[in-house]
C-alpha positions in Angstrom: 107.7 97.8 147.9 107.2 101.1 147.1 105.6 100.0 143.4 102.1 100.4 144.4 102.2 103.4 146.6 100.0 105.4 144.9 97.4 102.4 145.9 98.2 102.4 149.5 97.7 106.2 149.8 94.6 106.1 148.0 93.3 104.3 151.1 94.7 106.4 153.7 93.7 109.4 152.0 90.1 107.9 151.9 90.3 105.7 154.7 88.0 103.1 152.7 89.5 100.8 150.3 85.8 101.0 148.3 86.1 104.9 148.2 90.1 104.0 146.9 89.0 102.1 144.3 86.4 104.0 143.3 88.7 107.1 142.7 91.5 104.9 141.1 88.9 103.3 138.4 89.5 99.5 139.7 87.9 97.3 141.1 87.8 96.7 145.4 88.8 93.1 145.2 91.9 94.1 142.5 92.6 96.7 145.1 92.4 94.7 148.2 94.7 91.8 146.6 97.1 95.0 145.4 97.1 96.2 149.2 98.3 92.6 150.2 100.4 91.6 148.3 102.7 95.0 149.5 102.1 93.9 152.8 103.2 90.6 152.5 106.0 92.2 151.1 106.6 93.8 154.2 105.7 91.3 156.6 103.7 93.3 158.5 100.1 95.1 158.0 99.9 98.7 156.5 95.8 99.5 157.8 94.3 97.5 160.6 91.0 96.8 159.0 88.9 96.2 162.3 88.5 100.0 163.0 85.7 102.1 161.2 87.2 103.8 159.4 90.3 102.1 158.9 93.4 103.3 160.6 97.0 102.8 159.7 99.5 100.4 161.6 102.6 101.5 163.3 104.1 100.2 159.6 101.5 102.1 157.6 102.4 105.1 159.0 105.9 104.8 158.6 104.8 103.6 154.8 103.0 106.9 154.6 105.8 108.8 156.0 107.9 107.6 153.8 105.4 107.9 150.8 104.8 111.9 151.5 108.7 112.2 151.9 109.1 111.0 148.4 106.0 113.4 146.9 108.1 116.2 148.5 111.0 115.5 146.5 109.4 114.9 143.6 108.0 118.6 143.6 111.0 119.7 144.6 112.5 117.9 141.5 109.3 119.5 139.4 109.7 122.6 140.5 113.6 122.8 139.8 113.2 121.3 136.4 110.3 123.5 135.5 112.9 126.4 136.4 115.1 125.6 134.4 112.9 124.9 131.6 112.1 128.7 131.8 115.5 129.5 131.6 116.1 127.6 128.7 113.4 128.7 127.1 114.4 130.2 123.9 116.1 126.7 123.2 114.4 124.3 121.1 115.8 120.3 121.1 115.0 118.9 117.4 115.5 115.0 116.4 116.2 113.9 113.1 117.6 110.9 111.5 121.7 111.4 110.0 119.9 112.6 106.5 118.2 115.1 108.2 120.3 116.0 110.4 123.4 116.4 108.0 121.5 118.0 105.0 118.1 119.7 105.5 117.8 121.1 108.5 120.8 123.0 109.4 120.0 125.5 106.4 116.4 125.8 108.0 117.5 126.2 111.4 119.7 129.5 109.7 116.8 130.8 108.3 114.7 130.4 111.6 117.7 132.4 113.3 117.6 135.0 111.1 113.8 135.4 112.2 113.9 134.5 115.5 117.7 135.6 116.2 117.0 134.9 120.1 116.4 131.1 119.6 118.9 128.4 119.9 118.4 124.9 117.7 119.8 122.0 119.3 119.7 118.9 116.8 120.0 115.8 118.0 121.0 112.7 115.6 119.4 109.1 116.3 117.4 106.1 114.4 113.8 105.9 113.7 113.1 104.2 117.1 115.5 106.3 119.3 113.9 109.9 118.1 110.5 108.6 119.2 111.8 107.2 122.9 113.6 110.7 122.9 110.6 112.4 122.1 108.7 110.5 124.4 111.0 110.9 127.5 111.0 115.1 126.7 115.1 114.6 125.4 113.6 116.4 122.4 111.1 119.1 121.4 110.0 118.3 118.1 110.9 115.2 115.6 111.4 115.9 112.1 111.3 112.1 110.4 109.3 110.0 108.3 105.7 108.9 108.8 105.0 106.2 111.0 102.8 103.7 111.9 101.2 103.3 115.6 102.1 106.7 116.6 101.2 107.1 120.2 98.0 109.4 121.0 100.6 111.9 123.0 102.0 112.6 119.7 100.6 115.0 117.2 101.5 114.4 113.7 101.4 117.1 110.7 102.5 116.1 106.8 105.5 118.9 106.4 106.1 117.4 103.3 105.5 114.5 100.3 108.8 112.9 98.2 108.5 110.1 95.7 110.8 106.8 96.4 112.7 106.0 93.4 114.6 102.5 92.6 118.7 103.0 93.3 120.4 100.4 91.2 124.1 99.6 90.7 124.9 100.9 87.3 126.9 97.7 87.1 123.4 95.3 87.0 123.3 93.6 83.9 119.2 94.7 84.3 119.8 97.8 83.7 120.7 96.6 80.2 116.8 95.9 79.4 115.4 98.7 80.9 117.1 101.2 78.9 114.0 103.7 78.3 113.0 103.7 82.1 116.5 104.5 83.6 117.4 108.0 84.8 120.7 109.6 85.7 121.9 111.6 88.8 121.4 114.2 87.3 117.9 114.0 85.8 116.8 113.3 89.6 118.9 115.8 90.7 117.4 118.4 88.8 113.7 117.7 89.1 113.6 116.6 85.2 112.5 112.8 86.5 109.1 114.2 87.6 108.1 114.8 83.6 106.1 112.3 82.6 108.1 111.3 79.4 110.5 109.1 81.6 108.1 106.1 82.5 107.6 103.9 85.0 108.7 100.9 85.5 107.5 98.1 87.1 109.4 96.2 90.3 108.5 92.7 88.6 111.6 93.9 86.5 113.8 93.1 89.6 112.3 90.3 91.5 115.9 88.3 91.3 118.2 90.8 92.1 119.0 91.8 96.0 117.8 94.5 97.9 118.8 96.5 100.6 115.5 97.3 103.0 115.8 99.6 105.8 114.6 97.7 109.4 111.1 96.5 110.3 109.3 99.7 112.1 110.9 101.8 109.3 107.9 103.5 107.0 110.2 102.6 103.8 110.7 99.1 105.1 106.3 98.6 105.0 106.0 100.7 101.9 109.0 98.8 100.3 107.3 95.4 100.4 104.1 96.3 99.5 105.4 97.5 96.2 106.8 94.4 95.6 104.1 92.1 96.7 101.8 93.7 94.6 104.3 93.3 91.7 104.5 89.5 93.0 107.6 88.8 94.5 109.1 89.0 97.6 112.0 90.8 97.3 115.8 89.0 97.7 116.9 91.2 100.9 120.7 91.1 101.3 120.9 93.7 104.1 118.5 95.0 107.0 120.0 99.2 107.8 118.4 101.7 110.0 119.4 104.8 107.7 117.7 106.0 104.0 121.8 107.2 103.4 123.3 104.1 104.6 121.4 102.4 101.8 122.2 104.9 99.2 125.8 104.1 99.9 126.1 100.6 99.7 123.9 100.4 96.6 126.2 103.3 95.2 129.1 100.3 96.0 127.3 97.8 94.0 126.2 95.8 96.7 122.2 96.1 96.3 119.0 97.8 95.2 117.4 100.6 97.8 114.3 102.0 97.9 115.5 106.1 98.5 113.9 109.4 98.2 114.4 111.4 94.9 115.6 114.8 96.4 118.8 112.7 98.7 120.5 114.0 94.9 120.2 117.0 95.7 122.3 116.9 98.8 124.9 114.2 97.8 127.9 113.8 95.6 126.6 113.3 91.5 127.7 109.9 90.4 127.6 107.5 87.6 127.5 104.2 89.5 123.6 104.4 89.9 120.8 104.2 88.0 117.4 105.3 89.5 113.8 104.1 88.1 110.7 105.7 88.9 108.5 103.3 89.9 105.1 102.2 88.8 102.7 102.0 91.8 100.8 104.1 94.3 103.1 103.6 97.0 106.1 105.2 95.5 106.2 108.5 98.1 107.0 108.9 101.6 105.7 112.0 104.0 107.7 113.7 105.6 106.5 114.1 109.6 106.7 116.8 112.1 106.2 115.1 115.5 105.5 116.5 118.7 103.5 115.8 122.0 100.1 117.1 122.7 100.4 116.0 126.8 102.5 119.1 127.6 102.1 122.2 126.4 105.7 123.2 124.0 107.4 126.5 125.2 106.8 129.7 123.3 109.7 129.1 121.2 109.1 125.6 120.1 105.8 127.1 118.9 107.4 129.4 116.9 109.6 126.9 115.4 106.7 124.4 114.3 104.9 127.4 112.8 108.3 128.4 111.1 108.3 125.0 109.5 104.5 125.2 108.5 104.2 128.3 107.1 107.5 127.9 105.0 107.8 126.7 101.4 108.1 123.2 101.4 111.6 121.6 101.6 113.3 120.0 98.6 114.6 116.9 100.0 
Protein backbone atom coordinates (compact mmCIF):
# COMPACT_ATOMS: atom_id res chain seq x y z
CA UNK A 1 0.00 0.00 0.00
CA UNK A 2 2.38 2.29 1.09
CA UNK A 3 5.07 0.83 -1.77
CA UNK A 4 4.49 3.53 -4.23
CA UNK A 5 4.08 6.48 -2.05
CA UNK A 6 6.66 8.38 -3.37
CA UNK A 7 4.28 8.20 -6.77
CA UNK A 8 1.23 9.31 -5.10
CA UNK A 9 2.92 12.38 -3.53
CA UNK A 10 4.49 13.29 -6.60
CA UNK A 11 0.94 14.03 -7.78
CA UNK A 12 -0.23 15.87 -4.90
CA UNK A 13 2.74 17.81 -4.69
CA UNK A 14 2.22 18.78 -8.48
CA UNK A 15 -1.36 18.36 -8.64
CA UNK A 16 -0.91 16.95 -12.31
CA UNK A 17 -0.01 13.40 -12.92
CA UNK A 18 1.87 14.74 -16.40
CA UNK A 19 3.97 17.30 -14.27
CA UNK A 20 4.53 13.85 -11.67
CA UNK A 21 5.80 11.96 -14.23
CA UNK A 22 7.71 14.39 -15.67
CA UNK A 23 9.73 15.05 -12.44
CA UNK A 24 9.90 11.18 -11.67
CA UNK A 25 11.54 10.33 -15.26
CA UNK A 26 8.46 7.87 -16.34
CA UNK A 27 6.14 7.90 -18.40
CA UNK A 28 2.17 9.38 -17.63
CA UNK A 29 0.48 6.17 -18.67
CA UNK A 30 3.16 3.99 -16.30
CA UNK A 31 2.24 6.58 -13.71
CA UNK A 32 -1.37 6.54 -14.05
CA UNK A 33 -1.61 2.58 -14.04
CA UNK A 34 1.04 2.97 -10.76
CA UNK A 35 -1.66 5.45 -9.19
CA UNK A 36 -4.37 2.64 -9.77
CA UNK A 37 -3.31 -0.05 -8.97
CA UNK A 38 -2.64 1.58 -5.11
CA UNK A 39 -6.03 2.60 -5.25
CA UNK A 40 -7.50 -0.50 -5.99
CA UNK A 41 -5.53 -1.54 -3.28
CA UNK A 42 -7.46 0.56 -1.18
CA UNK A 43 -10.69 0.37 -2.49
CA UNK A 44 -11.31 3.73 -2.73
CA UNK A 45 -9.84 6.80 -4.95
CA UNK A 46 -6.77 8.84 -3.69
CA UNK A 47 -7.34 12.18 -6.31
CA UNK A 48 -10.73 12.88 -7.83
CA UNK A 49 -9.60 13.51 -11.36
CA UNK A 50 -12.68 15.75 -12.48
CA UNK A 51 -11.34 19.00 -10.72
CA UNK A 52 -8.66 21.23 -12.46
CA UNK A 53 -6.26 20.73 -10.89
CA UNK A 54 -6.80 17.62 -9.30
CA UNK A 55 -7.72 17.50 -5.69
CA UNK A 56 -7.35 14.67 -3.21
CA UNK A 57 -10.29 12.43 -1.82
CA UNK A 58 -11.26 12.21 1.74
CA UNK A 59 -8.77 8.89 1.34
CA UNK A 60 -6.03 10.79 -0.42
CA UNK A 61 -5.68 13.03 2.22
CA UNK A 62 -5.62 10.60 4.85
CA UNK A 63 -2.87 8.77 2.35
CA UNK A 64 -0.96 11.97 2.47
CA UNK A 65 -1.37 12.39 6.05
CA UNK A 66 -0.08 9.37 6.59
CA UNK A 67 2.64 9.67 3.92
CA UNK A 68 4.10 13.17 5.55
CA UNK A 69 3.88 11.35 9.01
CA UNK A 70 6.22 8.70 7.89
CA UNK A 71 8.83 11.50 6.10
CA UNK A 72 8.84 13.01 9.58
CA UNK A 73 10.15 10.02 11.20
CA UNK A 74 12.33 9.29 8.76
CA UNK A 75 14.27 12.61 9.45
CA UNK A 76 13.88 12.11 12.75
CA UNK A 77 15.62 8.71 12.24
CA UNK A 78 18.29 10.67 9.87
CA UNK A 79 18.94 13.11 12.02
CA UNK A 80 19.50 10.78 15.19
CA UNK A 81 21.65 8.49 13.24
CA UNK A 82 23.64 11.25 11.59
CA UNK A 83 24.27 12.21 15.49
CA UNK A 84 25.51 9.60 16.32
CA UNK A 85 27.69 9.09 13.43
CA UNK A 86 29.42 12.32 14.76
CA UNK A 87 29.92 10.85 17.89
CA UNK A 88 31.39 7.88 16.66
CA UNK A 89 33.45 9.48 14.56
CA UNK A 90 36.88 8.59 15.28
CA UNK A 91 35.70 4.89 14.68
CA UNK A 92 36.31 3.27 11.56
CA UNK A 93 34.23 -0.35 10.71
CA UNK A 94 36.77 -2.46 8.42
CA UNK A 95 35.60 -5.97 6.57
CA UNK A 96 37.87 -8.52 5.77
CA UNK A 97 37.68 -12.18 4.98
CA UNK A 98 39.08 -14.72 8.29
CA UNK A 99 42.75 -14.45 6.45
CA UNK A 100 42.64 -11.01 6.76
CA UNK A 101 41.18 -10.56 9.46
CA UNK A 102 43.28 -13.08 11.64
CA UNK A 103 46.80 -12.22 10.07
CA UNK A 104 47.26 -8.87 8.23
CA UNK A 105 45.42 -6.38 9.52
CA UNK A 106 45.60 -6.32 13.12
CA UNK A 107 49.47 -5.47 12.88
CA UNK A 108 48.31 -2.55 10.45
CA UNK A 109 45.54 -1.36 12.48
CA UNK A 110 48.63 -1.01 15.54
CA UNK A 111 50.53 0.88 13.40
CA UNK A 112 47.65 3.25 12.35
CA UNK A 113 47.07 3.72 16.29
CA UNK A 114 50.28 4.63 16.87
CA UNK A 115 49.69 7.46 14.24
CA UNK A 116 46.36 8.27 14.77
CA UNK A 117 46.20 7.28 18.61
CA UNK A 118 42.55 8.82 18.75
CA UNK A 119 41.02 6.23 16.22
CA UNK A 120 39.32 3.12 16.99
CA UNK A 121 39.43 -0.02 14.34
CA UNK A 122 36.52 -2.20 14.44
CA UNK A 123 37.10 -5.43 12.16
CA UNK A 124 34.55 -7.24 11.16
CA UNK A 125 34.99 -11.00 9.79
CA UNK A 126 32.59 -12.37 6.87
CA UNK A 127 32.80 -14.16 3.31
CA UNK A 128 33.40 -12.57 0.03
CA UNK A 129 29.56 -11.87 -0.54
CA UNK A 130 28.68 -10.83 3.14
CA UNK A 131 31.58 -7.92 3.24
CA UNK A 132 30.12 -6.47 0.10
CA UNK A 133 26.11 -6.54 1.45
CA UNK A 134 27.88 -5.12 4.67
CA UNK A 135 29.49 -2.54 2.80
CA UNK A 136 26.59 -1.85 0.91
CA UNK A 137 24.14 -1.52 3.85
CA UNK A 138 26.92 1.13 5.67
CA UNK A 139 27.70 -2.07 8.50
CA UNK A 140 31.25 -1.27 7.40
CA UNK A 141 33.52 1.57 6.39
CA UNK A 142 35.93 0.20 4.16
CA UNK A 143 36.56 -3.58 2.71
CA UNK A 144 39.89 -4.93 2.51
CA UNK A 145 39.37 -8.26 0.10
CA UNK A 146 40.18 -9.51 -3.09
CA UNK A 147 39.30 -8.08 -6.49
CA UNK A 148 36.07 -8.59 -7.82
CA UNK A 149 34.10 -8.75 -10.65
CA UNK A 150 30.73 -6.51 -11.18
CA UNK A 151 31.59 -4.14 -8.51
CA UNK A 152 28.73 -1.81 -8.06
CA UNK A 153 29.32 2.00 -9.39
CA UNK A 154 28.80 3.10 -5.46
CA UNK A 155 31.96 1.37 -4.85
CA UNK A 156 35.36 2.81 -5.47
CA UNK A 157 37.98 0.31 -5.97
CA UNK A 158 42.02 0.98 -5.47
CA UNK A 159 44.82 -2.03 -6.14
CA UNK A 160 46.48 -2.01 -2.35
CA UNK A 161 48.41 -4.65 -3.45
CA UNK A 162 49.52 -7.71 -6.13
CA UNK A 163 50.34 -11.60 -4.77
CA UNK A 164 51.10 -14.49 -7.05
CA UNK A 165 48.78 -17.77 -6.58
CA UNK A 166 50.91 -20.78 -6.25
CA UNK A 167 49.73 -24.53 -6.64
CA UNK A 168 49.30 -26.27 -2.76
CA UNK A 169 49.72 -29.99 -3.25
CA UNK A 170 49.60 -32.78 -0.76
CA UNK A 171 53.22 -33.82 -0.26
CA UNK A 172 51.63 -37.32 -0.30
CA UNK A 173 50.67 -37.06 -4.39
CA UNK A 174 52.44 -39.55 -6.20
CA UNK A 175 52.76 -36.25 -8.85
CA UNK A 176 54.87 -34.76 -7.04
CA UNK A 177 57.22 -37.58 -7.77
CA UNK A 178 57.69 -36.20 -11.57
CA UNK A 179 57.80 -32.82 -11.00
CA UNK A 180 60.80 -32.88 -8.82
CA UNK A 181 62.65 -29.60 -10.36
CA UNK A 182 59.44 -27.45 -10.21
CA UNK A 183 58.47 -28.19 -6.48
CA UNK A 184 59.14 -25.68 -3.66
CA UNK A 185 59.10 -26.08 0.10
CA UNK A 186 57.45 -23.95 2.86
CA UNK A 187 60.07 -22.49 3.37
CA UNK A 188 61.33 -21.29 0.04
CA UNK A 189 57.78 -19.56 -0.22
CA UNK A 190 58.04 -18.49 3.04
CA UNK A 191 61.02 -16.61 2.58
CA UNK A 192 60.55 -14.94 -0.78
CA UNK A 193 63.34 -17.39 -2.43
CA UNK A 194 60.26 -18.85 -4.88
CA UNK A 195 60.18 -15.49 -6.73
CA UNK A 196 63.92 -16.22 -8.26
CA UNK A 197 63.62 -17.28 -11.43
CA UNK A 198 65.76 -20.53 -11.12
CA UNK A 199 62.66 -22.49 -9.66
CA UNK A 200 60.42 -22.84 -12.93
CA UNK A 201 57.15 -22.99 -13.72
CA UNK A 202 55.21 -25.46 -14.19
CA UNK A 203 52.42 -26.09 -16.18
CA UNK A 204 48.67 -27.09 -14.68
CA UNK A 205 48.37 -29.79 -17.54
CA UNK A 206 50.69 -31.65 -15.03
CA UNK A 207 47.59 -32.03 -12.75
CA UNK A 208 44.53 -32.37 -14.90
CA UNK A 209 43.64 -35.87 -12.96
CA UNK A 210 44.05 -35.08 -9.59
CA UNK A 211 41.20 -33.10 -7.40
CA UNK A 212 41.05 -29.71 -6.55
CA UNK A 213 39.65 -27.69 -3.97
CA UNK A 214 38.08 -24.21 -5.70
CA UNK A 215 36.89 -21.55 -3.61
CA UNK A 216 32.85 -20.67 -4.60
CA UNK A 217 31.54 -19.17 -7.84
CA UNK A 218 31.69 -15.16 -7.20
CA UNK A 219 35.16 -15.76 -5.62
CA UNK A 220 38.06 -13.87 -7.86
CA UNK A 221 40.29 -17.23 -7.23
CA UNK A 222 37.38 -19.31 -8.24
CA UNK A 223 37.32 -17.30 -12.14
CA UNK A 224 41.09 -17.00 -12.15
CA UNK A 225 41.34 -20.71 -11.09
CA UNK A 226 39.61 -22.12 -14.10
CA UNK A 227 40.93 -20.08 -16.54
CA UNK A 228 44.35 -21.41 -15.75
CA UNK A 229 43.27 -24.64 -16.35
CA UNK A 230 41.27 -24.22 -19.43
CA UNK A 231 43.87 -22.75 -21.05
CA UNK A 232 46.14 -25.68 -19.95
CA UNK A 233 43.08 -27.92 -21.37
CA UNK A 234 41.36 -29.49 -18.71
CA UNK A 235 38.68 -28.83 -16.60
CA UNK A 236 39.78 -29.34 -13.34
CA UNK A 237 38.43 -32.57 -10.99
CA UNK A 238 36.84 -30.24 -8.09
CA UNK A 239 36.23 -32.27 -4.94
CA UNK A 240 35.23 -29.32 -2.76
CA UNK A 241 33.38 -25.82 -3.27
CA UNK A 242 34.84 -23.41 0.22
CA UNK A 243 34.25 -19.76 0.75
CA UNK A 244 37.75 -19.11 2.51
CA UNK A 245 41.59 -18.91 0.65
CA UNK A 246 42.64 -20.63 4.54
CA UNK A 247 39.97 -23.12 4.56
CA UNK A 248 41.56 -24.52 1.42
CA UNK A 249 45.06 -24.33 2.61
CA UNK A 250 43.98 -26.64 5.37
CA UNK A 251 42.38 -29.28 3.81
CA UNK A 252 44.96 -29.59 1.04
CA UNK A 253 47.55 -29.46 4.05
CA UNK A 254 45.27 -32.77 5.20
CA UNK A 255 45.73 -34.45 1.90
CA UNK A 256 42.42 -34.05 0.71
CA UNK A 257 43.05 -31.75 -2.48
CA UNK A 258 44.99 -29.31 -4.64
CA UNK A 259 44.26 -25.23 -3.87
CA UNK A 260 44.94 -22.48 -5.70
CA UNK A 261 46.42 -20.00 -2.58
CA UNK A 262 48.45 -16.88 -2.28
CA UNK A 263 52.26 -17.24 -1.80
CA UNK A 264 52.76 -14.84 1.29
CA UNK A 265 49.57 -17.11 3.49
CA UNK A 266 53.47 -18.87 4.54
CA UNK A 267 54.28 -16.15 6.06
CA UNK A 268 51.53 -16.10 8.47
CA UNK A 269 50.98 -19.93 9.09
CA UNK A 270 52.57 -22.79 10.77
CA UNK A 271 55.87 -24.23 8.37
CA UNK A 272 55.01 -27.66 7.32
CA UNK A 273 56.20 -30.59 5.26
CA UNK A 274 52.92 -31.95 4.05
CA UNK A 275 52.77 -29.48 1.07
CA UNK A 276 54.41 -28.95 -1.88
CA UNK A 277 53.77 -25.53 -3.80
CA UNK A 278 54.41 -24.98 -7.73
CA UNK A 279 54.71 -21.76 -9.28
CA UNK A 280 52.61 -21.74 -12.02
CA UNK A 281 53.12 -21.13 -15.66
CA UNK A 282 50.51 -18.60 -16.90
CA UNK A 283 49.46 -15.01 -16.77
CA UNK A 284 46.86 -15.43 -14.40
CA UNK A 285 48.88 -16.65 -11.59
CA UNK A 286 48.29 -13.24 -9.11
CA UNK A 287 45.49 -11.88 -7.36
CA UNK A 288 45.09 -7.93 -6.29
CA UNK A 289 44.47 -7.16 -3.32
CA UNK A 290 41.29 -4.48 -3.03
CA UNK A 291 40.43 -1.58 -0.92
CA UNK A 292 36.66 -1.07 -1.23
CA UNK A 293 34.71 1.72 -0.31
CA UNK A 294 31.55 3.77 -1.43
CA UNK A 295 31.74 6.91 -3.38
CA UNK A 296 27.60 7.82 -2.57
CA UNK A 297 28.44 9.13 0.87
CA UNK A 298 31.07 10.97 1.81
CA UNK A 299 33.56 8.66 4.62
CA UNK A 300 34.14 10.55 7.94
CA UNK A 301 37.36 12.28 8.57
CA UNK A 302 38.84 9.25 10.10
CA UNK A 303 38.03 6.71 7.57
CA UNK A 304 39.89 9.12 5.24
CA UNK A 305 42.74 8.96 7.24
CA UNK A 306 42.74 5.27 7.42
CA UNK A 307 42.44 4.66 3.46
CA UNK A 308 45.31 7.15 3.01
CA UNK A 309 47.24 5.23 5.95
CA UNK A 310 46.84 2.14 3.79
CA UNK A 311 47.91 3.93 0.48
CA UNK A 312 50.72 5.70 1.47
CA UNK A 313 52.23 2.67 3.37
CA UNK A 314 54.70 0.02 2.10
CA UNK A 315 52.91 -2.53 0.58
CA UNK A 316 51.86 -5.58 2.76
CA UNK A 317 53.53 -8.90 2.56
CA UNK A 318 50.72 -11.22 2.52
Amino acid sequence: MLKNMDYVYAVYVNKSFSKAAEELYISQPALSATIKKVEEEIGLPLFDRSSNPIQLTQAGEYYIESIENIMNIEKEMRSYFNNLRDQTAGTIHVGGASFFCTYILPGIVQEFKEEYPDYTVSLLEANADDLMKCLRSGIVDIVIDVEKKGVPKAFDAYVWAEEPVLLAVPASYKVNNKLEEYRLTFDDVASGRYLNEKFPKVNLKAFEKENFLLLKKGNDMHQRSLKMCKKAGFTPNVSMDLDQMLTSYHIARNGKGIAFVRAGITRHLERTEKLFFYKIDDAHAYQNMMLYYKNTEPLSKAGTDFIEFLKSGDKPLF
